[in-house]
C-alpha positions, -999 to 999 in steps of 0.1 A, spaced: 355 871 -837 323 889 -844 296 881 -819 263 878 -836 234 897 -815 198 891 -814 178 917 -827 142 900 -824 127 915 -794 121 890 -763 86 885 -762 87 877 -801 111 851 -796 99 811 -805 108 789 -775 115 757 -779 88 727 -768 90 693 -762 67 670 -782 57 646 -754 30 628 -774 59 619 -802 87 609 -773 58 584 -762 51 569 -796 88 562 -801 89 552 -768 58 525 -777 72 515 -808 108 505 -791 89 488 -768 69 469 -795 99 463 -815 114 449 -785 86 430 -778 86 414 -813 120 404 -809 123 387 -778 90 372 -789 105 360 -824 135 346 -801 112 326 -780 91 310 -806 121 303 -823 135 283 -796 105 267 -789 105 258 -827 136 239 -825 127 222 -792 100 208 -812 115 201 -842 141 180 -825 114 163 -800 100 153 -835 132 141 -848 136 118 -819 102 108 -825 102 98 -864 138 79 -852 115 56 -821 93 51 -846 117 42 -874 133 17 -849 97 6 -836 87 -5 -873 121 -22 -882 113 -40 -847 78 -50 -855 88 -60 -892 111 -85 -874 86 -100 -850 62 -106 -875 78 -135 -891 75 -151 -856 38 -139 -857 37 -159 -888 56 -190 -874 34 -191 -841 1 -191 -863 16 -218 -883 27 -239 -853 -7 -233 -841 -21 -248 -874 4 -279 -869 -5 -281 -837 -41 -283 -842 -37 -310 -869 -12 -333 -851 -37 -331 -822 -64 -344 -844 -48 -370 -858 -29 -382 -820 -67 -383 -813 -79 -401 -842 -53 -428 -834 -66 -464 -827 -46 -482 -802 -40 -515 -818 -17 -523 -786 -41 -520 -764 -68 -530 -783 -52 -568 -785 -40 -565 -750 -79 -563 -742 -88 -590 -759 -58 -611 -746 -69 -607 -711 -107 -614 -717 -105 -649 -738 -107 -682 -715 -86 -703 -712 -104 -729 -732 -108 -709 -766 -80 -706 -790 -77 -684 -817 -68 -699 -857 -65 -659 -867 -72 -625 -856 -72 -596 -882 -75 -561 -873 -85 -535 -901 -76 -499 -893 -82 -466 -917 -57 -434 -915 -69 -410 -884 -90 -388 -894 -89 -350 -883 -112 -344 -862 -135 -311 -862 -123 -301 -901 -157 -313 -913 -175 -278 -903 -194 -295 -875 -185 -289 -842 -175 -319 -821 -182 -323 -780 -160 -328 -760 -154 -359 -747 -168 -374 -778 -145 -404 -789 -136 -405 -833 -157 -428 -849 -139 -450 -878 -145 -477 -900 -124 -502 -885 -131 -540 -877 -122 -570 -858 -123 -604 -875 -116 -636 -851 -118 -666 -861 -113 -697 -834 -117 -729 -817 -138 -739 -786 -153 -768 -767 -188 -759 -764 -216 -734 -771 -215 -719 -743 -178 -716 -741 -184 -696 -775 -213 -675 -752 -191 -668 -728 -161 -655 -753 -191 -631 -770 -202 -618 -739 -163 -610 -725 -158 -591 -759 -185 -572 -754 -169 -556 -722 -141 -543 -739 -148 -506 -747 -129 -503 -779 -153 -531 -794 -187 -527 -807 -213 -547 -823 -196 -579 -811 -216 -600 -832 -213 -641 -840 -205 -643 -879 -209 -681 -882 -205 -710 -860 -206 -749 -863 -193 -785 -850 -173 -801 -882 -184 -840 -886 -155 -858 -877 -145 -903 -878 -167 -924 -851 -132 -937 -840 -119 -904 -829 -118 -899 -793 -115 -871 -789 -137 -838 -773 -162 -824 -798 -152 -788 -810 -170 -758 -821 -156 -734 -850 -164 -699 -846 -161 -667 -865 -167 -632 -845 -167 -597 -861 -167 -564 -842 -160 -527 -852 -133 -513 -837 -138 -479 -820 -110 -448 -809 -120 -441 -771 -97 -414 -769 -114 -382 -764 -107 -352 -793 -91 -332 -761 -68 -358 -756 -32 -342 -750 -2 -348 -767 30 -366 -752 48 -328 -752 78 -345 -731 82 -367 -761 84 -342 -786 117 -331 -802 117 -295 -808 146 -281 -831 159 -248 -818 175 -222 -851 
């Protein structure tokens, strides 16, 4: 094999140099390269952390709404048992309490007055407070209701004495003495004079507006 000589002299020769500043800029653009991958890598697992945090998200929400579109029939039925409420009150307030009213009267006419008939006129309760004016409490319904009595007694006074007892009852008002007389009757009869009477009164509700309502007697259907 031929061996190939240098003829150049020596101190024409071109060494060979290292190009430091060009190792360094590949060196920095590996390095950013690098930099931009691992950093692409990261973001992109953050991105799907996120994306599925939101996933879970949107799916409590979708289950939060379906919940809520549930609830708010009962929403709807509470208002309305509210409503029914409100009005049954009224009209458990507006009552008047016939029984008790003739209970009164029972236990306040003497023994020497007797009644030829007793009619009691009552109007459908009223709801109270739906009129746009407020009502105090404690305030007992007004109505148009009356009393009519008409009866036998003795004397005048006796008849005094029956006006005067009615008036106590609290349920009554404007007791007041429609007509009252002493029929002519035969020479021959014997018997004790008596005095016809006629009384009229207006019949008032003395339960309050607040009154409450017999809830143990209520019958509630459960679906």
């Amino acid at each position: 094999m031929v061996r190939r000589i240098n003829l150049v002299p020596q101190s024409q020769r071109q060494r060979t140099t290292t190009d430091v500043g060009l190792l360094v800029l590949l060196g920095a653009i590996i390095v950013a390269v690098f930099a931009l991958g691992f950093g692409y890598y990261l973001l992109n697992n953050s991105l799907s952390d996120r994306e599925n945090e939101l996933a879970d998200v949107q799916q409590q929400t979708a289950v939060l709404e379906s919940q809520l579109t549930a609830l708010q029939q009962y929403e709807r039925l509470e208002s309305e048992r509210a409503g029914t409420e409100a009005v049954v009150q009224g009209i458990y307030a507006g009552r008047t309490l016939v029984s008790d009213i003739l209970n009164a009267v029972s236990l306040v006419v003497p023994e020497n007055v007797w009644f030829q008939s007793l009619s009691l006129t009552t109007t459908d309760p009223v709801v109270q407070g739906t009129a746009g004016a407020a009502v105090p409490a404690g305030t007992p319904p007004q109505s148009d209701n009356k009393l009519a009595i008409n009866g036998k007694t003795y004397t005048f006074e006796d008849l005094a004495q029956v006006l005067v007892r009615l008036q106590l009852i609290p349920a009554l008002s404007g007791v007041d003495l429609t007509s009252a007389r002493q029929p002519e009757k035969d020479p021959a009869d014997l018997t004790e004079d008596v005095t016809e009477f006629s009384i009229g009164a207006s019949v008032l509700n003395n339960q309050t507006v607040d009154t409450p309502l017999p809830v143990s007697q209520i019958e509630v259907e459960v679906p």
